[in-house]
C-alpha angles and dihedrals in degrees: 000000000000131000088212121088114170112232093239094061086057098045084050091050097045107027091164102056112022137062140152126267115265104252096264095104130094125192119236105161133091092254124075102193127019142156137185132140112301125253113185126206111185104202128161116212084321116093096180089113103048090052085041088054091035091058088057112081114267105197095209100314130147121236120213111195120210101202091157087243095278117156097196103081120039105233093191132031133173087270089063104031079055084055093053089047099054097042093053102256109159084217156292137275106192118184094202144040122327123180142189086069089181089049085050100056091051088057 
């Protein structure tokens, strides 16, 4: 068995409820693929919540942050990508701005 399953096998499996990301993302993390339930934080130039939700244990969730797309204000950073981290979480969408790109990649 293989941990690995293309998304196009799971948006063929299940067509009414999955479907890819539009292209706007770009990875920045140390994993290139991961998965988990999902966990959602809506925030708007303001990341208290999402350190406050990485700090809990994730058990292997996944968080999708909901920053509104705004540039303006970073959501993540290598501090709290390091939180997530320690406390088990799979990964992070974040539609918004991240920093610490470098920080990022180590995680």
């Amino acid at each position: 068995m293989t941990d690995k399953i293309s998304t196009c096998d799971i948006c063929d499996d299940f067509p009414d409820v999955a479907r890819p990301l539009p292209p706007i993302f770009t990875d920045f993390g140390g994993k290139m693929a991961f998965h988990g339930s999902i966990r959602t934080v809506k925030c708007f130039e303001d990341n208290s919540k999402v350190k406050a939700v990485l700090a809990t244990p994730g058990n292997g969730a996944v968080l999708i942050v909901d920053g509104g797309g705004s540039l303006r204000r970073s959501l993540v950073g290598g501090n709290v990508a390091a939180s997530a981290a320690a406390n088990g979480w799979a990964g992070i969408i974040v539609f918004g701005a991240v920093r610490d790109k470098l920080e990022l990649e180590a995680t």
